[in-house]
C-alpha positions in Angstrom: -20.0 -8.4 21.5 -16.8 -9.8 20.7 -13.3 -8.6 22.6 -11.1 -7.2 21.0 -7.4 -8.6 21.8 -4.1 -7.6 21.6 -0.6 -8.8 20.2 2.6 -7.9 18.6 3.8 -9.4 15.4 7.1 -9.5 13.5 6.2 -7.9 9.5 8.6 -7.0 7.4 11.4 -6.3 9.8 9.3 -4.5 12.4 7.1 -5.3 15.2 3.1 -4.8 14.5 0.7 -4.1 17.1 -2.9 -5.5 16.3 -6.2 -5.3 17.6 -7.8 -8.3 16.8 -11.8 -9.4 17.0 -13.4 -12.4 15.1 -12.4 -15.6 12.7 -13.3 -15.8 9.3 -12.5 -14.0 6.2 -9.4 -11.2 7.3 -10.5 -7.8 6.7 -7.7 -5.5 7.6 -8.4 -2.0 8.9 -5.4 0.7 8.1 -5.7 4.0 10.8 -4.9 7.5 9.2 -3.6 10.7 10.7 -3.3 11.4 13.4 -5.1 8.0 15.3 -4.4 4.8 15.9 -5.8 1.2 15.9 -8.2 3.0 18.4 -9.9 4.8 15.4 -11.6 1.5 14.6 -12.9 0.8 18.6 -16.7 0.7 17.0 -15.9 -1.5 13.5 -13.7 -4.2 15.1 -16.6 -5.9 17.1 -19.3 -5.3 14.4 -17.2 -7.1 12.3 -16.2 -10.2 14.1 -20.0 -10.8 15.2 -20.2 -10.7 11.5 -18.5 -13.8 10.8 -14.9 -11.9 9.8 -11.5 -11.6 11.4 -11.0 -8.2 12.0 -7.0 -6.7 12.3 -6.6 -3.0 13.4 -2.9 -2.8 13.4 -0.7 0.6 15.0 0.7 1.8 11.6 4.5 2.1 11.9 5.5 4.9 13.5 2.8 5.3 15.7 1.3 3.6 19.1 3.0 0.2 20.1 4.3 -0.5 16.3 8.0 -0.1 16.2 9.0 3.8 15.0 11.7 3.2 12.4 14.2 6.3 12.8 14.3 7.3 9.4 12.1 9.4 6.5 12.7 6.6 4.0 11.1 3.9 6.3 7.8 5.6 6.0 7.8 5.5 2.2 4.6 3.6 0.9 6.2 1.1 -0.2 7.2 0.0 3.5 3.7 0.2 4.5 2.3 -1.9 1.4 5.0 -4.2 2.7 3.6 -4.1 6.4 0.0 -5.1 5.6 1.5 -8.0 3.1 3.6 -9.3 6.3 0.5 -9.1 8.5 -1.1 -11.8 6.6 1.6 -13.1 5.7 2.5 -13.9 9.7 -1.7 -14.6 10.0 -1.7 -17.3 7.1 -4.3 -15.2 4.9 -3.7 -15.2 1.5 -6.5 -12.3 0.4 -8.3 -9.7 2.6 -10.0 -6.8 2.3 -8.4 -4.0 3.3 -10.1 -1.1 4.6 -8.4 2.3 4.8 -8.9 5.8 6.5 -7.1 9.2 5.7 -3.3 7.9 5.2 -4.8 4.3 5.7 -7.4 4.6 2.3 -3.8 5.7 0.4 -2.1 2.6 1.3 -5.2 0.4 0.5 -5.8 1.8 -2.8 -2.0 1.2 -3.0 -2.0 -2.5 -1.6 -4.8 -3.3 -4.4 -2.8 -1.9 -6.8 0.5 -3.8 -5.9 -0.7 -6.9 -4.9 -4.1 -7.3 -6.7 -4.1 -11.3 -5.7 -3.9 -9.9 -2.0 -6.4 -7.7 -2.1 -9.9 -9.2 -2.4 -11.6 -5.9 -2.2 -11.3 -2.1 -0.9 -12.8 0.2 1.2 -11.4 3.3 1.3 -12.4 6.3 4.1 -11.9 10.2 3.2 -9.5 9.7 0.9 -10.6 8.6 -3.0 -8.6 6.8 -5.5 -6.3 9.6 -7.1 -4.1 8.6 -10.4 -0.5 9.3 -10.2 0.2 13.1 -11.2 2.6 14.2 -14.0 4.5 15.8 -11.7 6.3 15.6 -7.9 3.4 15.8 -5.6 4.8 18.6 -3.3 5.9 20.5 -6.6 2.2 20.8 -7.3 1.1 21.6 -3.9 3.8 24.2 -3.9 2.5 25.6 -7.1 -1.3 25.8 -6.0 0.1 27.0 -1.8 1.4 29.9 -3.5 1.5 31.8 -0.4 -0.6 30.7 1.7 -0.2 27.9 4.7 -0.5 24.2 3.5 -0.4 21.1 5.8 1.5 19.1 3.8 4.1 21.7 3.3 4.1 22.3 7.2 4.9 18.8 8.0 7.9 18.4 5.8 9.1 20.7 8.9 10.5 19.7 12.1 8.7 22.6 13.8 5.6 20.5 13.0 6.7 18.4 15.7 7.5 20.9 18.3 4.5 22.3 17.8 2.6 19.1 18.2 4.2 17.6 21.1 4.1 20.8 23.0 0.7 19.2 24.7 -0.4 16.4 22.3 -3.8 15.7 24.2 -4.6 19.4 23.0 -2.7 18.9 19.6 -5.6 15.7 19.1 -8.4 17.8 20.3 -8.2 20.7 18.2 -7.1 18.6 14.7 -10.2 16.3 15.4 -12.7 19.3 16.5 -11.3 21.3 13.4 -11.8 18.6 10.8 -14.9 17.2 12.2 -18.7 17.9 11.1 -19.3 19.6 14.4 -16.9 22.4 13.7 -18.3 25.7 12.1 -18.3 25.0 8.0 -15.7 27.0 7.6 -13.3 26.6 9.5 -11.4 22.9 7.6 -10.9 24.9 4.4 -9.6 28.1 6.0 -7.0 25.5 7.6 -6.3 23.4 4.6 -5.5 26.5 2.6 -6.9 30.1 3.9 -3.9 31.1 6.1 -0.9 33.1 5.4 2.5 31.2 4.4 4.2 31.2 7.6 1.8 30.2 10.0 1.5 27.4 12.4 -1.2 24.9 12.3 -2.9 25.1 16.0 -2.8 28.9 16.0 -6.0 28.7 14.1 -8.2 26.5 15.6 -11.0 27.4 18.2 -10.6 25.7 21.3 -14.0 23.7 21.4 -16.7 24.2 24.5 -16.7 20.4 24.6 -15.8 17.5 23.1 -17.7 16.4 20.4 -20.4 13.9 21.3 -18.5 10.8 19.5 -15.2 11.8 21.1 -15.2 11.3 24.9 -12.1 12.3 27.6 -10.8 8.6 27.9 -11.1 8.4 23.6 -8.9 11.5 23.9 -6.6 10.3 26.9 -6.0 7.2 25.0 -4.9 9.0 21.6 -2.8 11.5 24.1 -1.1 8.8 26.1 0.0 6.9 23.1 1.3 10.2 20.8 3.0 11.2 24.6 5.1 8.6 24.1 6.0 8.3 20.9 5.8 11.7 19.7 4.7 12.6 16.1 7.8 12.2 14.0 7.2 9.0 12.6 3.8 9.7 11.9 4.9 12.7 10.2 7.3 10.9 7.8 4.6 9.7 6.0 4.1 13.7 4.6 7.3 13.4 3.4 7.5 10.7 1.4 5.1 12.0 -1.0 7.7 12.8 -4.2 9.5 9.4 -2.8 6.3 7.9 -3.4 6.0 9.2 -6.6 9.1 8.1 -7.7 9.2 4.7 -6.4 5.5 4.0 -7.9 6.0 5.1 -10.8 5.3 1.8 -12.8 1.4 3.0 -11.5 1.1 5.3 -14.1 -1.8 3.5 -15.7 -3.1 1.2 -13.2 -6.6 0.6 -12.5 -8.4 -0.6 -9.6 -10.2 -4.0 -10.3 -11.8 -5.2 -7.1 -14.5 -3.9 -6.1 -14.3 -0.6 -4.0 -16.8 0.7 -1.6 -16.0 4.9 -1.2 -17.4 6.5 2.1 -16.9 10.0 2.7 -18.3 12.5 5.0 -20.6 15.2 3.2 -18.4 18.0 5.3 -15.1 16.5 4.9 -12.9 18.8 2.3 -11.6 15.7 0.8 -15.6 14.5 -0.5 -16.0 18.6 -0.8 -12.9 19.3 -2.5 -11.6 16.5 -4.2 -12.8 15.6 -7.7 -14.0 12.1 -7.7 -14.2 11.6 -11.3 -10.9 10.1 -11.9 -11.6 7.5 -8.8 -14.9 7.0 -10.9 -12.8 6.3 -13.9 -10.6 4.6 -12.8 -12.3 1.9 -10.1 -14.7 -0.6 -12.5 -16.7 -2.2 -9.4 -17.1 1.6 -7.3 -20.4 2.1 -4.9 -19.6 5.4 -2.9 -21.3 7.0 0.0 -21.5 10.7 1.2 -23.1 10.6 4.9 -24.3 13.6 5.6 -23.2 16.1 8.4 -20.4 13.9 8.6 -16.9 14.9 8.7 -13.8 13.7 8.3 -13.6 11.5 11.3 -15.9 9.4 9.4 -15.9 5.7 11.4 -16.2 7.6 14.2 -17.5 10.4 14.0 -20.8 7.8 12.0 -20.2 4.5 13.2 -23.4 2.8 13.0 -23.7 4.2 9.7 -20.2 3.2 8.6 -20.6 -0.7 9.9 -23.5 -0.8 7.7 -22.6 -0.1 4.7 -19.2 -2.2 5.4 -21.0 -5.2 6.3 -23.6 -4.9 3.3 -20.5 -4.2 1.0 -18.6 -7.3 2.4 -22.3 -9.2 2.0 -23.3 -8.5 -1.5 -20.0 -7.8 -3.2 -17.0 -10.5 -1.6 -18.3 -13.1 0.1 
């Protein structure tokens, strides 16, 4: 298998930590919350034996990226900007630019932006979502009511006291709780079954064991890393939602014309919860994927199954 190295770049004014495996075509891969390059530990190699050059950057504010100090440097705009100066610095006009969680957000964004960039999309978890009518935390406000909701949690600072009180069991219980080995019911009563007021890790079962795809030196790596950078900057991506909104809003009736692969996992609230009709609607090349069983940890929680259908979307629909 290939190895996977290790540099920093100067992007857009900040310093970019990338995994790197392979030459060829660039195919970018964009982390989510709360990982890392590391998320991507099973793609990168599968990839670059492929015939691709594979890029797993740290997204900024997290691992050995450069953690700007403040909300506004976290707006998407920024991290379109960051994956532009990554190729940019590599010399690659177009990729494709994979994304997971947070990272399938700014890839959808990226093809929207800067369609001669973007050569295709893959996008993890999260589907392509039109821009709302409204401020997006005015509407999660309005359907919170009063009960506990993530996103309104981490406009908070207490979200990071709460987090960095022990972030290696922070990690463990957010990816046991959202995973497919984690009772059913348990993701939804998180996301938006518990009483305004309450804090996020109160909730969740401590787990026997890890799960199976999740081993002590996946979760000491994740631990050492959020250890010393703490979770604010990954954080400040929550709140630059109604930012977002505003900066973007000339995305009002944008489309997505590449073509788009959508995987999500069968248990994950986002393929349970999320209507996909819009993406539908609005992507005009879409093949989407449900794994079963699968949560949302999806390229790692499925990885074999997740390399094939990127490779045989990278095959028979780019290059």
């Amino acid at each position: 298998m290939s190895l996977v190295t290790h540099r920093s770049v100067r992007a857009n004014q900040i310093d970019i930590h990338l995994a790197e495996a392979g030459h060829g075509p660039a195919v970018v891969l964009l982390h989510g919350f709360p990982e890392l390059w590391y998320s991507w530990r099973h793609q990168l190699p599968v990839l670059a034996e492929a015939g691709y050059h594979a890029i797993a950057p740290d997204l900024r504010g997290y691992g050995r990226t450069s953690v700007p100090p403040a909300v506004e440097d976290y707006a998407m705009v920024h991290m379109v900007a960051d994956v532009t100066g990554i190729l940019d610095v590599l010399g690659a006009h177009r990729a494709v630019i994979a994304g997971h969680d947070w990272g399938a957000n700014i890839a959808w964004a990226c093809a929207q932006l800067y369609p001669d960039r973007v050569a295709a999309v893959a996008a993890l978890s999260v589907p392509f979502q039109p821009r709302t009518q409204e401020p997006p935390l005015q509407l999660v406000r309005q359907m919170a009511a009063a009960r506990f909701n993530w996103a309104l949690y981490f406009q908070e600072r207490a979200a990071e006291a709460e987090l960095e009180q022990d972030a290696a069991r922070s990690l463990r219980l957010m990816f046991y709780a959202l995973s497919g080995d984690a009772p059913e019911d348990l993701a939804p009563r998180l996301l938006g079954g518990l009483p305004a007021g309450s804090r996020l890790l109160d909730h969740i079962p401590e787990p026997v064991r890890l799960p199976a795809w999740l081993s002590a030196d996946d979760l000491s790596y994740y631990a050492s890393e959020f250890n010393r950078t703490g979770f604010g900057g990954a954080l400040n991506r929550y709140r630059n939602l109604d930012r977002d909104w505003a900066d973007l809003g000339r995305l009002d009736t944008a489309t997505i014309t590449q073509p788009a692969l959508f995987i999500g996992g069968e248990r994950d609230t986002a393929t349970r919860f999320v209507d996909r009709k819009p993406m539908e609607r609005a992507v005009a090349d879409l093949r989407s994927v449900v794994i079963p069983g699968c949560g949302h940890w999806v390229q790692q929680e499925r990885p074999d199954k997740v390399n094939d259908e990127l490779l045989a979307f990278l095959r028979d629909r780019i290059w």
